[in-house]
C-alpha positions, 0 to 999 in steps of 0.5 A: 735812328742812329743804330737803324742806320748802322745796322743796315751799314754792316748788314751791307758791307759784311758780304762784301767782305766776305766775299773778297776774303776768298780766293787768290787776293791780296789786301786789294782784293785783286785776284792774281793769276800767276801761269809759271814758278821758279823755285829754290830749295833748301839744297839750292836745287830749282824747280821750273814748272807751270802753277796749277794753284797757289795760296798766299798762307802765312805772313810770307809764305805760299803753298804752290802746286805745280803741274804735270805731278811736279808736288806741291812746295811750301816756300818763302817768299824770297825762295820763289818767283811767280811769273806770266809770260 
């Protein structure tokens, strides 16, 4: 009775996991949605543009890609600001 009950347990559970590890979330699961980014280079130069999309990647660190061919930057955390209005 015990594993009938933990079997239909994970046979529920696991596609809700699955489904809240796509996209832009966070631990939450909230999606976040972010429309401009400020970002400082190495050389200290700053990028302003509208966010096309961004990926949270490693512990922190994000991928952003900015509109209107601006590129695409991977950057620490504490080198970039993302902001609505």
């Amino acid at each position: 009775m015990k594993f009938k009950k933990l079997l239909a347990i994970a046979l529920i559970t696991t596609p809700l996991l699955t489904a809240c590890s796509t996209g832009n979330k966070n631990a939450n699961s909230v999606a976040r949605t972010f429309k401009h980014a400020i970002i400082k280079l190495p050389d200290d130069t700053i990028i302003k543009g509208n966010v096309k999309e961004w990926t949270y990647r490693l512990s922190d660190t994000f991928q952003i890609t900015l509109e209107d061919d601006k590129g695409t930057y991977v950057v620490h955390a504490s080198d970039c600001v993302l902001y609505n209005d």
